[in-house]
N, C-alpha and C positions, 0 to 999 in steps of 0.2 A: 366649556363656557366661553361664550364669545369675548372679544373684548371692551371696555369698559362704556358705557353709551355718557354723555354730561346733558345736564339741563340745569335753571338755575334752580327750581322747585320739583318736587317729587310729592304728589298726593296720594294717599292710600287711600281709595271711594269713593266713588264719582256721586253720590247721594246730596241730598240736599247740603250740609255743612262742607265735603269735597268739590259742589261745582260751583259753591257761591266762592270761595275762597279759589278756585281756580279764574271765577270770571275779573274778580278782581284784579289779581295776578297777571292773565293775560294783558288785560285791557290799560296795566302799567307797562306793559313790552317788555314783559319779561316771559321765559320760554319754560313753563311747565307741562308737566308729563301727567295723568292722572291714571292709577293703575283700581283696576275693579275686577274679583274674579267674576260677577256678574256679567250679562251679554242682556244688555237695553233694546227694549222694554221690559225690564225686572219689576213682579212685587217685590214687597218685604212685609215684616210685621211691624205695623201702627195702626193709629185708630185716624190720625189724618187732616184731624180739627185743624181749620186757620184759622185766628184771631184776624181783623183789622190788619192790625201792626204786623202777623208776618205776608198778608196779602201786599203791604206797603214795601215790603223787601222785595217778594218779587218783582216790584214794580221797577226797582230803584237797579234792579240787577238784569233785566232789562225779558224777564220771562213769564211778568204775567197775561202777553196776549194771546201765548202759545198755551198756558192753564187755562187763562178762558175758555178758548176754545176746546176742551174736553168738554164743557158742558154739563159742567156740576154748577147748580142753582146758588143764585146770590142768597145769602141768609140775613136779612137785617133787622128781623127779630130775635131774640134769647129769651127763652122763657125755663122757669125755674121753679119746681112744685114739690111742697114739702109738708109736712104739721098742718095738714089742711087750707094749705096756702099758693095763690099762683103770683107769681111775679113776671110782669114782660118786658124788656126796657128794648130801646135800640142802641147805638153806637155814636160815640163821638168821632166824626172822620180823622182816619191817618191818614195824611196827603192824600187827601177828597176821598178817600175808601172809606165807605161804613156799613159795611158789612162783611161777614164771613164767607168761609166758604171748606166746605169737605172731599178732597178731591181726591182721589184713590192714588195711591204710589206710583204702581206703572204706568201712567202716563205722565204725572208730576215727575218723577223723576228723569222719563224720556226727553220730558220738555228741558230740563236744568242742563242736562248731559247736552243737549243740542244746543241750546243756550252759549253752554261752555265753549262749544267747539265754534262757534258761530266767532265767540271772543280771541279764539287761536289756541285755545287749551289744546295739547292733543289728548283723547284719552284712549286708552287700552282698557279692553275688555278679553275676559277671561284671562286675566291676568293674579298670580294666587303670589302675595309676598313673604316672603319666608325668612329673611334676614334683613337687619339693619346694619349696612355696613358701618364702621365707627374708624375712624383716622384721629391718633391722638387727642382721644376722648371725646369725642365727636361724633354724632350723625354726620355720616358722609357720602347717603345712599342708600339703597337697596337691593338687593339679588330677589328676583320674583320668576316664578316659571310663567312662561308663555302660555297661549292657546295650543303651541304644540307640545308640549313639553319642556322647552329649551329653558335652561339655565340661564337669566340674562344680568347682568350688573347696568346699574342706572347709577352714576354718581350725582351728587347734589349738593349746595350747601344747605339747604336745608329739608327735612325731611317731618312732612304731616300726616298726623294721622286722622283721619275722617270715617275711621273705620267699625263706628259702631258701639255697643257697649262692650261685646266681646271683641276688643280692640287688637290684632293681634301686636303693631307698634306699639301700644300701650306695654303691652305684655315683653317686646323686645327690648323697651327700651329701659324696664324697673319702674313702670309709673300704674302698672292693674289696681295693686291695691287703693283705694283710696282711701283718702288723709277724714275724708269725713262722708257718711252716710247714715241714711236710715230706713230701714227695712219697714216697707208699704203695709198698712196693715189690710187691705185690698186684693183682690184676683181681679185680671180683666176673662171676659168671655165674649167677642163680639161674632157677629154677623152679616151680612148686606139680605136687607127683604125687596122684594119687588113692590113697590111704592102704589099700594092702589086706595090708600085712604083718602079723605078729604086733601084738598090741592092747597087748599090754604097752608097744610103744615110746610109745604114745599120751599116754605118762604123762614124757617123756623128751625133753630138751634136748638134744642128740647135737652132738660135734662130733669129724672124724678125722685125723690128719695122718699122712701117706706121702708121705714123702719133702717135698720144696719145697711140695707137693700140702697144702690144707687144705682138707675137705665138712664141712657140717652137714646136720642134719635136726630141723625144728622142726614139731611139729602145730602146725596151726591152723585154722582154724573151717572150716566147708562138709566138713570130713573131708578135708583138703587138707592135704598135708605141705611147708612151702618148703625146697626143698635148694639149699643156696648154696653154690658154687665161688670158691678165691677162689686163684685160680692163682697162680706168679709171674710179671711184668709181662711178661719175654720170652718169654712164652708167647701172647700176645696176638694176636700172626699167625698162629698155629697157629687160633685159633674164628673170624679176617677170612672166609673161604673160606666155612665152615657152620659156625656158632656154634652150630646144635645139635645135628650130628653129634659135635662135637669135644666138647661137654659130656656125651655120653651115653658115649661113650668115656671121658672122665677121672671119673666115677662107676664106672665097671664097672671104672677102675687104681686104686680105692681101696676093696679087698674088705670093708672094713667095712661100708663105707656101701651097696655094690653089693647085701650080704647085707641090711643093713636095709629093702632096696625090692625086695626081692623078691616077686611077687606087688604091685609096683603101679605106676602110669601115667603116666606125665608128661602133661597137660595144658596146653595154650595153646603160646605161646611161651616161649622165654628171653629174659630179660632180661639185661644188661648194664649195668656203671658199670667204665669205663674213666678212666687216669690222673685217678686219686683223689689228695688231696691235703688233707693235713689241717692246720688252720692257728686263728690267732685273730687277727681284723680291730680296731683300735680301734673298741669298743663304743656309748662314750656321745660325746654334746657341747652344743654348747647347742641344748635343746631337741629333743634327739633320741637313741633308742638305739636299738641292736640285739642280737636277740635269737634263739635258736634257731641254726638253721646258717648265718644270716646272717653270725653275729658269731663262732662260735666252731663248728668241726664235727672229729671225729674218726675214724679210718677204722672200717667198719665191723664188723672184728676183732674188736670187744670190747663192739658192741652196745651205746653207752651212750645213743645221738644222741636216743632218744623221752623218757628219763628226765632229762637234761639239761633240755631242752627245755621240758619241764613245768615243772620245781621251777624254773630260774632265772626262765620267763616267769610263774611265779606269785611271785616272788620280787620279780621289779622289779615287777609289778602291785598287791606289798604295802607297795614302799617308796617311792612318788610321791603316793598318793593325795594327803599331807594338805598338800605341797610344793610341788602343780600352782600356787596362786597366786603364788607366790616364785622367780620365777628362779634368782637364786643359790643357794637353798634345792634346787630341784631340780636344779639341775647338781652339787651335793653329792652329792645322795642317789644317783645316776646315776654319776658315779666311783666312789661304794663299792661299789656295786651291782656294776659292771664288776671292781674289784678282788678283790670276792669269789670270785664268778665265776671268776677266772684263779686264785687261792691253793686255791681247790676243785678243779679241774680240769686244773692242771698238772701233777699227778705222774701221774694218769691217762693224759694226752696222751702222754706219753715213753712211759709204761710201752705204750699200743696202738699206738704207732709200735713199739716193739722187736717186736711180734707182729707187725705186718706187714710184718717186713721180706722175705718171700717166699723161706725158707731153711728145708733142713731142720732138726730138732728140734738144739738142739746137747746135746752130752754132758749140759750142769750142767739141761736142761729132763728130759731122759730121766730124772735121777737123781732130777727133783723130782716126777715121774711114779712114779716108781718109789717113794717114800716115802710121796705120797700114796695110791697101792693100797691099802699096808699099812697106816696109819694114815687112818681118819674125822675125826679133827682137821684135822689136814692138808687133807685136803679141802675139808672147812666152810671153813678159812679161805680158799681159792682161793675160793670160790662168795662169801665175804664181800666180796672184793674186787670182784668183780662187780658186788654190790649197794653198794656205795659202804659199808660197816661198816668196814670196813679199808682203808686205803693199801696199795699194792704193796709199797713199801718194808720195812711191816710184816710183811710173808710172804716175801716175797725178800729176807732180812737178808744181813751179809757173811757174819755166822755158815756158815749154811743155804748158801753157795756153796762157803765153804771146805771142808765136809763133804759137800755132793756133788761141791766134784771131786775131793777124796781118793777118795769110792767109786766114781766116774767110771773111777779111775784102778787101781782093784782090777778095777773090771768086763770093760773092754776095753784096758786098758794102753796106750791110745793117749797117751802125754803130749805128744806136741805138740800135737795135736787139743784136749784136755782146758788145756792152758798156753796156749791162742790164745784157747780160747771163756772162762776164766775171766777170761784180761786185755781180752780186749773187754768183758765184764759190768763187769769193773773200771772200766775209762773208762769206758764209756755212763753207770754210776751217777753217777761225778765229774762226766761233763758236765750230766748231768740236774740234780744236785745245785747244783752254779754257776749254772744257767738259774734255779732256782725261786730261790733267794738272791740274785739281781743284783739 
């Protein structure tokens, strides 16, 4: 093994949560390393959705004109179809951006990675890390093999992990298990078709639910549309057999989406992410954090994991620089860092666990379906919550439950049905409520 190389940071993934946290980092004049055993232009497995607010990140970290130009279509419609219901709303701008957008990994992340180095990051590819070095109880490093093989020691004061859900510094440093999760009651199944239906959709966010059953349709760049399945779990044996027989069949049992892709072609394979599980890992400790889906990931129901990712890894990349020479100073700044993080991202967490629990629409969702048709307000604020402008809480008040299950209860007279789904909403809030106050 060679001898010991220094930088003041050390990233593990040069991926979205690795190159915003590196961009920041450089762009404070400080000298990090980013190690990736990937060689860019890499896919990966996601579904890719950006909100507003994480299109806002890119902007802020200085790589949304290099995404533009991939060439995936502005979305500044959302529409949303359920219990015989369509809803469309637009977007309130994040720093002037009001609309989304679906942009396939390899190039998103080519562009971060460029981005980063643009900043003074260096990063290393095909680079595989294998050890956290530790100096009197400390992250104080890493040994990673090369492109060639070689055995390399990187020292560091601090050492991050951006490496994913299967993290492998999570796993070096004693932080895998997490302190709190909850297993998705959802499968994803997705695909990219070749986009030859009506052009109007091109402009459109689409997402349908029938029955247990929830499809989207998201354009994105090459004229490529990704349609994502996101069954429930006991469904999961039914696509073991042929996962793309079974997926072209549960599109053609959800007429919405069936009619949306008409006139157009599924391409490639399917993909799959099976027993998903959403969770947050202890983040920071001496000398070390995590970041990204390492340290915090949610299911992908609610699309937040690119915008996350971004903002916190620019976030902890804005609050270490000046603290890297002070230990205590930086194990500070690294618990707030992490605590923000969890006060930012907890009511979210509960609220896209209750979307995947893998169940049809209940009464009090139909009814809030049914308000926002008629009311644009209403809408805006569902799309707000999306884009992180509003908490759930704030659009799903008691209020707004008690008055759709009164009209719940005009509509189809079922009050048991209507008296079960309002007192589960009930407790789910109280639990979620006591989780975020403990």
């Amino acid at each position: 093994m060679n001898e010991p190389e220094h930088a003041d940071v050390v990233v593990v993934g040069a991926r979205c949560a690795g190159s915003a946290t590196a961009i920041a980092l450089a762009r404070a004049g400080r000298r990090v390393v980013v190690l990736d055993k990937a060689r860019f232009p890499s896919d990966t497995l996601s579904t890719h959705l950006i909100w507003p607010a994480g299109l806002a990140e890119l902007q802020s970290l200085g790589a949304l004109g290099a995404v533009t130009e991939l060439g995936a279509p502005p979305l500044p419609t959302a529409y949303a179809a359920g219990g015989g219901l369509e809803v469309r709303a637009d977007y309130a701008p994040v720093d002037g951006i009001a609309h989304a957008m679906c942009v396939r990994r390899t190039g998103l992340d080519a562009a971060l990675v460029a981005t980063a180095r643009s900043a003074g990051a260096e990063i290393r590819e095909h680079a595989t890390v294998t050890e956290v070095v530790q100096r009197r109880g400390r992250a104080a490093g890493v040994r990673y093999r090369d492109r060639n093989g070689v055995v390399r020691e990187l020292r560091a004061g601090l050492v991050i992990g951006a490496d994913g859900r299967r993290s492998t510094v999570a796993r070096l440093v004693g932080a895998e298990v997490p302190y709190r999760a909850s297993a998705s009651g959802r499968a994803c199944y997705f695909g990219y078709w070749r986009d030859g239906g009506d052009a109007s959709w091109r402009a459109v966010a689409a997402q349908w639910r029938e029955g247990p059953e929830l499809g989207t349709a998201f354009p994105c760049d090459d004229g490529l549309v990704l349609v994502l399945l996101q069954p429930p779990v006991g469904r999961v044996a039914h696509y073991r057999g042929d996962a793309q027989r079974t997926y072209l069949e549960s599109v053609a049992a959800i007429p919405g989406l069936a009619a949306r892709l008409r006139q157009s072609e599924l391409v490639g394979r399917v993909r799959s992410a099976t027993d998903i599980e959403s969770y947050f890992r202890h983040s920071s400790g001496p000398g070390w954090a995590l970041v990204g889906d390492a340290g915090h990931f949610k299911d992908p129901v609610t699309a937040q994991g690119i915008r996350d990712a971004l903002r916190y890894g620019r976030l902890l990349g804005e609050s270490v620089p000046d603290v890297l020479d002070d230990r205590d100073a930086l194990d500070r700044a690294l618990r707030r860092w992490e605590r923000d993080r969890e006060r930012d991202c907890l009511e979210v967490y509960q609220w896209t666990n209750q979307l995947a629990r893998g169940e049809p629409m209940s009464a009090l969702e139909v009814e809030l379906y049914r308000a926002a048709a008629q009311d644009p307000g209403l809408g805006r604020e569902m799309t707000d919550v999306f884009s992180r402008l509003r908490r759930p809480g704030e659009v799903a008040t008691v209020r707004r439950a008690l008055v759709f299950g009164a009209r719940a209860l005009r509509h189809n007279g079922a009050r048991l049905q209507v008296a079960r789904a309002t007192g589960r909403e009930a407790l789910t809030t109280l639990s979620n409520w006591v989780a975020r106050h403990a």
